[in-house]
N, C-alpha and C positions, 0 to 999 in steps of 0.2 A: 617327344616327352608328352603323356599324357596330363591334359588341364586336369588343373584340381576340382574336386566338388565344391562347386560354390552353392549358396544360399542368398539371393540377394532382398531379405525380404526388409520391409521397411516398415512403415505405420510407429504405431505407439512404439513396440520394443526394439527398435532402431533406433528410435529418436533419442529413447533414454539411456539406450548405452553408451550416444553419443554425446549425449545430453552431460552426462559423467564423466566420460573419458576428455572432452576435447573443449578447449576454448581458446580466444585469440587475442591478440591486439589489434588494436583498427587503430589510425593515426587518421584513414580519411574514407573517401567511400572506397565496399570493397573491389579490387578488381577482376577480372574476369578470370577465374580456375583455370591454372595451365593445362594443357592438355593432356589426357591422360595419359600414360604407357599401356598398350594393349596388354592382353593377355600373352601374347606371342612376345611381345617384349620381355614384359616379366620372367617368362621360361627361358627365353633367351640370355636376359643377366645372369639368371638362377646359375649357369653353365662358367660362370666368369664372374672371380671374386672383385675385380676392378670395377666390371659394368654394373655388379651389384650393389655397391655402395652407391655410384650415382644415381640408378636406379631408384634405391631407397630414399635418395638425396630428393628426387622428383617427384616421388609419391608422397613424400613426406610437405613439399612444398603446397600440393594440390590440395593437402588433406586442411590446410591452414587456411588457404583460398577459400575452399568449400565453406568453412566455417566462418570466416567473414563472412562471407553471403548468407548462410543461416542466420548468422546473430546480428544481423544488420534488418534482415525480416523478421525477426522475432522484437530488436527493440519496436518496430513500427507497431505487433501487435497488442504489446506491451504498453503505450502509450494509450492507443484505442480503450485499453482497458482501464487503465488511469482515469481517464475522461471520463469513462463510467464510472469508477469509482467514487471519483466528484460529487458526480449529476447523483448517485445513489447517496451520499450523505447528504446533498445538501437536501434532497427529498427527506431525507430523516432529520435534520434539525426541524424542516418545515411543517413536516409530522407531531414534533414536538412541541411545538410554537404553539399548532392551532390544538393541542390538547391541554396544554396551560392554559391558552385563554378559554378553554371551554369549562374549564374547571372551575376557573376566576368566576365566570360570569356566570355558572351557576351558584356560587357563592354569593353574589353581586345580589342575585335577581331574589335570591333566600330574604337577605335581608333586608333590598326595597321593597318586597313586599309585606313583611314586616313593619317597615315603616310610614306605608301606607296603611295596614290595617290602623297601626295607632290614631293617623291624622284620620280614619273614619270613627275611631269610637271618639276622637275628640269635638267629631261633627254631631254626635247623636249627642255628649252630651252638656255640648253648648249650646244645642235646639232646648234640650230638656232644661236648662237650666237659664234660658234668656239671655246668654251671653255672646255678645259680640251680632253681626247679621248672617250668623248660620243656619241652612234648616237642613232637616232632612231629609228633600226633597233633592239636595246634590248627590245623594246616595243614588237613586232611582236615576238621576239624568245624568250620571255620569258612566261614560261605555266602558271606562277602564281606569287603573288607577293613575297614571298621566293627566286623564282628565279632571280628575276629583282634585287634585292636587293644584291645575289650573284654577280650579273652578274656586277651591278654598281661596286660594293666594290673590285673588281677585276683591275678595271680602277685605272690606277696613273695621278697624275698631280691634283687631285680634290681640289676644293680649301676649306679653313674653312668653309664656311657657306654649303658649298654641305658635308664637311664631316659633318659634325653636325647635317645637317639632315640625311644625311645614317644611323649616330648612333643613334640616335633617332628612325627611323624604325626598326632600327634591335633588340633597348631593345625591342620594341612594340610586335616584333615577338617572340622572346624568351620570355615573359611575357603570350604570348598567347599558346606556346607552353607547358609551365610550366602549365598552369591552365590544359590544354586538359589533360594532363598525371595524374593529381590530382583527374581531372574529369571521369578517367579508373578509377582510381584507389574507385575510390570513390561508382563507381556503382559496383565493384566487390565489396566493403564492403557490399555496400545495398542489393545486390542480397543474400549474407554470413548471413546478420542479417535478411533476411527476411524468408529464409528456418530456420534458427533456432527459430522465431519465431511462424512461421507454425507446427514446430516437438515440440515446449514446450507446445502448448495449444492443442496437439492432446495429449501429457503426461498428460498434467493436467484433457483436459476431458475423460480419459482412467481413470485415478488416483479416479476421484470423482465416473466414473459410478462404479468402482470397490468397493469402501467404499460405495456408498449408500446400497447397501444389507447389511449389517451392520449396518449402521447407522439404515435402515428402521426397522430392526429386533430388536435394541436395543429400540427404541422409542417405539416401540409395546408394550417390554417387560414393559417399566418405565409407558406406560398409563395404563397399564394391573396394576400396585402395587400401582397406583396413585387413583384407582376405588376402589383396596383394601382398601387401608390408611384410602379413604373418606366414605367407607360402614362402617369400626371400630369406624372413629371415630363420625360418624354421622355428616358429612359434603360434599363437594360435591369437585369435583376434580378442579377446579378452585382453591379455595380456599387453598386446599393442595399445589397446585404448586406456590400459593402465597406466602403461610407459607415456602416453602422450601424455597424459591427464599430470603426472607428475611433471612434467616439460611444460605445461603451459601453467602450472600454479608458477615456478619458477620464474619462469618470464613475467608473469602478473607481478608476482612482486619484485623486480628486479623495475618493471615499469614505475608501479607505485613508488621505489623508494627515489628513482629519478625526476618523479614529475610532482609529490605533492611539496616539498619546498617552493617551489615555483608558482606550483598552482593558490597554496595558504596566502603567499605574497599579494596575489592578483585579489582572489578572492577580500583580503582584507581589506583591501586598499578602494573596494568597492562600498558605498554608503548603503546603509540597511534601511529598506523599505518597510522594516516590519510597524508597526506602531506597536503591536503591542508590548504587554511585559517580560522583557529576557530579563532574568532575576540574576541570572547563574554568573560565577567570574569567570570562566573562561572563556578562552576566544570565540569558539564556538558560539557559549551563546549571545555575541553582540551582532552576531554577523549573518543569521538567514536571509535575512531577504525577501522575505515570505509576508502575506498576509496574518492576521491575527489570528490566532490557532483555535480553533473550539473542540472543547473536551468532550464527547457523549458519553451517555451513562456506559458502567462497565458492562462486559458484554457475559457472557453466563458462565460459568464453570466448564472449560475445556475437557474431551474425554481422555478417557487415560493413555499416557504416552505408551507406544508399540515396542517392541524389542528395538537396538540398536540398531543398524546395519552398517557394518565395516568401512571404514574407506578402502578404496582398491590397498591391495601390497604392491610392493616396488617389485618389478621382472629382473629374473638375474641376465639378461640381455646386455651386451654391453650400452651405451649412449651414444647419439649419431656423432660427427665430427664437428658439429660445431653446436655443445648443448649451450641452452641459455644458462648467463650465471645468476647464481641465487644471491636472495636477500638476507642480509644478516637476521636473526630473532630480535626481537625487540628485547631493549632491557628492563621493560618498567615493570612490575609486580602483575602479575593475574590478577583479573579484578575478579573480586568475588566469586570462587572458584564452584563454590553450592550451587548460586544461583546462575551466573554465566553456563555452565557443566549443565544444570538441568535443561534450561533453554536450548542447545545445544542438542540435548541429547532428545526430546521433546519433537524437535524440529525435524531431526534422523529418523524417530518413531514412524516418520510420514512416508519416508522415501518412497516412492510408486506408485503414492496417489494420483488421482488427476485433479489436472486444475483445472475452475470453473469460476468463473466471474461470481465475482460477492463471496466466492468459498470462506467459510471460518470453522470447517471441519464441522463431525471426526473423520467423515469420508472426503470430502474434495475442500480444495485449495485455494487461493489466489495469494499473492507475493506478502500482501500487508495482512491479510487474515492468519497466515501463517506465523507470521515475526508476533501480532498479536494476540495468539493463542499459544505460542513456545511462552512467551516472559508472562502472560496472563497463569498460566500452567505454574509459574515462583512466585506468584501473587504481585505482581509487577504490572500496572498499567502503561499502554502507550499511545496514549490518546487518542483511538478509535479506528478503526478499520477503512484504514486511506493512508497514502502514504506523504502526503502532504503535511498531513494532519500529525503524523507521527512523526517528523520530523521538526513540526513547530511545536507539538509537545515537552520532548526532548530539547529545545531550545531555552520553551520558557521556565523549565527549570534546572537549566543550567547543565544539562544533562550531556551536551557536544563536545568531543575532542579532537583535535586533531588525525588525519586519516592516516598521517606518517606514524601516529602513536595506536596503531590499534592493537586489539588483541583481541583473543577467541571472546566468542559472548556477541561482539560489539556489533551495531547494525548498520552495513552499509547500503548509501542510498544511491538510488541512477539518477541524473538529473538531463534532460536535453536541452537546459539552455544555461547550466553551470551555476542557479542556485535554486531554494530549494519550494519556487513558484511550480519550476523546469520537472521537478519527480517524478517518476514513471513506473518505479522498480524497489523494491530494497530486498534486502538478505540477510542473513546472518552469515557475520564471518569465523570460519570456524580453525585458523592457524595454518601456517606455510602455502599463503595463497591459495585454500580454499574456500569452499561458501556453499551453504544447504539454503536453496530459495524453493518457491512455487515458482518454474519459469513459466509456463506457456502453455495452453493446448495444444493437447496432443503429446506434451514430457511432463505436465506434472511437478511433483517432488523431486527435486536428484540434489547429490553434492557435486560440483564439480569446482573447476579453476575459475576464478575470478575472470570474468571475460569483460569483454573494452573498460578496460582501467582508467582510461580519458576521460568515459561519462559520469566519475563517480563525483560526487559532492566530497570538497577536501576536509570534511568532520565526517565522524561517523559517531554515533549515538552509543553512549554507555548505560545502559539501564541499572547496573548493577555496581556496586562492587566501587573502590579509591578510584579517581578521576586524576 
């Protein structure tokens, strides 16, 4: 029997087919991809309806291995990028800081000097008029208004209204003094947060070049069993990545509906570190865990959202013999179906972009630039471009629900250490265990299956719409 024409090409449009079609559950680290079925094998079941199901039973095993190992090296580059993310706002608060105080203290310095000219016309004309032991000769020996001010303040006999203005000059100066010390201090932080954030995105793009061999080798491997699947089963590899795509949302949420009762319990029963103010009543928001959230200003008017792009259809193929079973729908109401539906759709607009650390569009992406430019696009803030930050947002105003109650719209977060210090990742979830995020260099935008269900945070953010 003649091998089929394969193609086994990989890079960007590999990744994001797979990037679509395929995701997994991880319970722990993943393990080693069973070995493949050669091509001689494959042609070999193709001949025998029996060996062909195990066959597929095998391929189908490998294709889920593979993808642990990809999404196990994708969260690691995904965190890298997190870290930058950090080191890049907290450089922009720092940025912020020291341009308040510079403002301050040119306001400051407006009106001590102001308030020194008064305490000089009150030196000329308490020379000119015999009052008190002023002359006009502290004008001439004075180097600067600091001095003139000493120099007055020194003089006795001064009457009420001369001292009231001296005091008056001299808070102005020490007000001016205070900002200048604030304003050292303030560009030594800036200079602090800006090499750390130059050394976290040299990690991060050290961190991704290093997993893409990997990543590119594992993608290879799953289009390489993706051509098998679709030669066995006389179907083409589109359609397989479809079929899986719909099998592993399945299984995500067949996981989710197993594990977040359990997980909401743990998570509750754990005390919140946060100090700041969770206003909100629900569970959610008493329980992050998180440091004090800071808001930056909103970020600019987002470009205009791109046509839709489809999620895969269902292949009329039959399903393997042992499909995962699905999650009931949730019964609570849509939240806000206008604004939830534009975000949503917003988000879809991007499908195929690439992602780029600090991305917040219209061309390239990153995970939390996206989530805050889909809801920024319904006029909806989410506390700035970080995904930390976005979820202490959504905390401190009440904004959290439970993960077992989510529904389309709603944003879920990654966390690697189970609250939401731990964030790496978020998404929007867009209904039957799937989600349109910015993953990763090298895939970009894509919708696919909720993948490691385990690392999600048990809230997920409501921005919109009845809680």
């Amino acid at each position: 029997m003649k091998k089929p024409a394969r193609s086994l090409a990989c890079g960007i449009a590999t990744v994001s087919l797979l990037g679509i079609g395929l995701s997994v559950t991880i319970a722990g680290p993943a393990e080693a991809a069973p070995k493949a079925p050669s091509w001689a094998d494959v042609q070999a079941a193709k001949a025998d309806q029996a060996e062909t199901q195990q066959t597929v039973d095998e391929l189908a095993s490998r294709l889920s291995s593979l993808q642990d190992s990809a999404d196990q090296a994708g969260i690691v580059v995904q965190q890298a990028g997190q870290t930058y993310a950090l080191a890049a706002s907290e450089q922009q608060e720092a940025q912020s800081t020291l341009d308040d105080l510079s403002a301050q203290a040119k306001r400051a310095k407006t009106k001590a000097d102001d308030s020194a000219s008064q305490v000089a016309a009150l030196v000329v004309e308490l020379s000119r008029t015999g009052g008190g032991d002023l002359s006009t000769s502290m004008l001439v020996d004075s180097s600067d208004a600091k001095d003139l001010l000493y120099q007055v303040g020194t003089m006795s006999h001064l009457s009420e209204r001369s001292a009231t203005v001296l005091a008056q000059a001299k808070a102005d100066q020490r007000t001016v003094d205070s900002l200048a010390a604030q304003k050292s201090q303030a560009t030594k932080a800036l200079a602090k947060a800006t090499d750390a954030t130059k050394s976290a995105l040299d990690a991060a793009n050290d961190t991704a070049a290093s997993a893409n061999a990997k990543l590119d080798e594992a993608q290879s491997q799953q289009n390489e069993v993706l051509e098998q699947l679709a030669f066995l089963k006389g179907t083409t590899v589109a359609t397989e990545s479809a079929y899986y795509t719909e099998q592993r949302a399945k299984q995500a949420e067949a996981q989710l509906a197993s594990q977040t009762t359990t997980t909401t319990s743990k998570s509750a029963a754990k005390p919140s570190s946060n100090t700041g103010s969770n206003t909100g009543t629900n569970p959610g928001a008493t329980n992050p865990g998180t440091s004090n959230p800071v808001t930056p200003s909103r970020p600019s008017n987002p470009a205009p959202s791109q046509p839709n792009n489809p999620a895969p259809s269902k292949p009329s193929n039959p399903a393997p013999s042992n499909p995962a079973p699905s999650n009931p729908a949730p019964s609570n109401p849509a939240p806000s179906p206008s604004k939830a539906a534009g975000a949503i759709a917003y988000a879809r607009g991007q499908l195929g972009k690439p992602y780029v650390l600090g991305g917040a569009g219209p061309n390239t992406w990153d995970c939390s630039g996206l989530v805050m430019m889909a809801y920024n696009s319904q006029g909806i803030t989410t506390g700035g471009h970080n995904v930390v930050w976005q979820y202490n947002h959504f905390a401190s105003i009440g904004r959290l629900v439970p993960l077992s109650q989510r529904q389309p719209g709603d944003i879920l977060f990654y966390s690697s250490n189970g609250t939401a210090s731990g964030g790496y990742h978020d998404s929007i979830y867009t209904g039957g265990g799937m989600m349109v995020e910015a993953a990763r260099p090298g895939v970009g935008v894509v919708e696919r299956a909720i993948w490691t269900p385990s690392q999600l945070l048990p809230y997920v953010a409501r921005p919109s719409g009845s809680l």
